[in-house]
Residue, then its C-alpha position, 0 to 999 in steps of 0.5 A: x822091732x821089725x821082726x818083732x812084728x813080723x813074728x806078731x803078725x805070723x803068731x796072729x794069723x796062725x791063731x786066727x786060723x786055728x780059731x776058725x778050725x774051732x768055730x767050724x767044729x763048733x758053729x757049723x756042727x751047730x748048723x748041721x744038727x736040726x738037718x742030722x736030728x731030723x734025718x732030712x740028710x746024711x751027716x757025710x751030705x750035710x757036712x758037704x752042703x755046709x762047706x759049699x754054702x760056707x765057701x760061697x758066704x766067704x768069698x761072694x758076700x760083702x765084707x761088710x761085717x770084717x770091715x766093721x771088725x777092722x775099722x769100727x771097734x778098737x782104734x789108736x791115734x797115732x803116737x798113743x800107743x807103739x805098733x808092737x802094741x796094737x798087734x798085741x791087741x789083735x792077737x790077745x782079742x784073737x787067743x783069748x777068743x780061742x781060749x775060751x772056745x776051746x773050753x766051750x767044746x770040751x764042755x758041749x756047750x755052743x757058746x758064741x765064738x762073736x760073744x767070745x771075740x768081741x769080749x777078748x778084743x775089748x779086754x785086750x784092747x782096754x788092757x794094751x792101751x790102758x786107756x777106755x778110749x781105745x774102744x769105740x763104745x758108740x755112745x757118743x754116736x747115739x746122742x750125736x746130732x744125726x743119731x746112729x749105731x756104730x763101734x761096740x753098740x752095733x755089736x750089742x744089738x746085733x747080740x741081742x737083737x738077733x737072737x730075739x728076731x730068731x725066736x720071734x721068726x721062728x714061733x710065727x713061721x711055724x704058728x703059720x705052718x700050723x694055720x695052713x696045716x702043713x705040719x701034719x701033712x705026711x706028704x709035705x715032711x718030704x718038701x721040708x727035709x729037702x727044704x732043710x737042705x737048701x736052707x743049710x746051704x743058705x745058712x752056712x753062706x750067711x755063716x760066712x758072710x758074718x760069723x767067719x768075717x770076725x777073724x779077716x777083720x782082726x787081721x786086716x785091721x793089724x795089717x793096716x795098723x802096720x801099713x802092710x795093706x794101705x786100705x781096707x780089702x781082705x786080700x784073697x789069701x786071707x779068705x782062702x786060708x780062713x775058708x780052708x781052716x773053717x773047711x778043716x773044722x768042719x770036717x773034724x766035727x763036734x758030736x757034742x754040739x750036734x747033740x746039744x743042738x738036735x736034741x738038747x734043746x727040744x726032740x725036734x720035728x721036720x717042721x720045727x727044724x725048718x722053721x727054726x733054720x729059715x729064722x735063724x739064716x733071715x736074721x743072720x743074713x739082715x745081720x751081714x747086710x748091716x755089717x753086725x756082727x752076730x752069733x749064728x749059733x745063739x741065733x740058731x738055738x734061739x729059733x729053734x726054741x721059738x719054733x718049738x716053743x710055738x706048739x709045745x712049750x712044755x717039751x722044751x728042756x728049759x733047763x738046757x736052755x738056762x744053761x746056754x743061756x748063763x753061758x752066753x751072758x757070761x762070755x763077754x765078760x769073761x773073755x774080756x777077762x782072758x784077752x785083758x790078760x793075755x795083752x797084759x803078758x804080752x805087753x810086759x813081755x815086749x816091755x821087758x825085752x825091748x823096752x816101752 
């Protein structure tokens, strides 16, 4: 079962590279598009100042988020369930991931590839093993002696919490900007749009101290469910080869997303543009420090309603928010779906030919 495992484990990395490759075509078009919408930049700049900030988050930031990832939300005790098999958990919660991100792009939709990962990985998990167990729901934990937030708890609030913290962020740092009368203020859109750049900067770096960590972690916990590494620690080939695949997605782009996002959701202003990216990196950034793992596009989007919200609500395209909106509620389970059922394939196949 050696080589079994050795090709289980090149099959995961590969797809986890690819993955990135998506989320960087779709998040980081995403992050790019309120700094594209406004003309604070150029789209070749912005592009160059997403993948500085992105490099420096991955390598610079705490692995708090990839250390959640590898040991707070699936696990197997030992003699539960063979090796093979927890391989195939990481690799079905990593495809089924890439799956759903992919039909996600073909419809322009900024979908949450965090939604989408930690769906697949509960589906996978739940699927290989057979048994809920296999998921650290963190329920237990709530009504534990000293009340905390762990396992798939933790990923719900930061699912949810984040998003709303962007929003609420987002309408009172532009509620503010009206107080002070800066938004009117022509010689002040200048300083906002060089704001914008060195808030993109800050937002890619907490992109890849969070979002960018989901896949590191999935590969390190299958590294250590096999003893290749005997501790924690994203080794600094896996950080380069992530950092590269992002770097690729990003280069390759996604018109639809910068559209979606720069203009789908509201005819963005400098002010709102720069409000909704300083929420969105606050909220991301408290997210990283606490090891959540969040969605930096769904928080993005959020803010970006709030900002705009703020002054003019009738000008939001509510029905493209609704749409977003049905999507990110739809993805967990429907990629819980998809990674349920590529472990199950997987399984059967190990099964079949080389026994239980």
């Amino acid at each position: 079962m050696v080589m079994v495992d050795d090709g289980l484990m090149a099959v995961l990395i590969c797809t986890g590279m690819w993955f990135s490759v998506i989320n960087g075509m779709n998040d980081i078009s995403g992050l790019i598009a309120p700094v594209v919408a406004t003309r604070a930049t150029s789209v070749v700049r912005a592009h160059a100042l997403a993948i500085v900030g992105l490099w420096l988050g991955i390598f610079l930031a705490h692995a708090a988020v990839a250390r959640t990832v590898a040991l707070g939300l699936v696990h197997f005790p030992k003699h539960t369930l063979p090796p093979s098999f927890v391989l195939v958990v990481w690799l079905g919660g990593v495809a089924g991931a890439v799956i759903w991100g992919i039909c996600a792009r073909r419809l322009g939709v900024p979908t949450s590839a965090t939604h989408a990962f930690m769906g697949s990985l509960c589906g996978a998990a739940l699927a290989a093993s057979g048994s809920t167990s296999s998921v650290d729901w963190g329920v237990a934990s709530l009504f534990s002696t000293v009340p905390h937030i762990q396992g798939m708890m933790k990923v719900v609030g930061g699912l949810i919490l984040s998003p709303l913290a962007g929003s609420l962020l987002g309408y009172l740092m532009f509620r503010l900007l009206i107080l002070l009368g800066v938004r009117a203020s022509q010689a002040a859109h200048g300083v906002l749009r060089r704001g914008q750049c060195a808030i993109l900067v800050l937002a890619a770096f907490c992109y890849g101290s969070n979002d960018a960590q989901n896949v590191m972690g999935a590969i390190v916990g299958a590294l250590m469910s096999r003893a290749w590494i005997a501790s924690f620690h994203v080794p600094w080939w896996l950080g380069l080869m992530n950092a590269i695949a992002l770097t690729v997605g990003v280069l390759i782009g996604s018109s639809r997303i910068i559209r979606t996002v720069g203009s789908g959701l509201i005819a963005l202003t400098v002010a709102e543009a720069t409000c909704g990216q300083a929420a969105e990196t606050m909220s991301v950034l408290t997210a990283a420090h606490l090891g959540a793992p969040v969605s930096s596009s769904q928080v993005l989007s959020s803010a970006l309603v709030g900002a705009g919200g703020a002054y003019r609500p009738r000008h939001v395209r509510w029905a493209r928010v609704r749409q977003i909106l049905f999507v990110w509620i739809i993805t967990f389970p429907g990629a819980c779906a998809v990674g349920g059922t590529l472990a199950t394939i997987l399984r059967l196949v190990l099964e079949v030919t080389h026994g239980p």
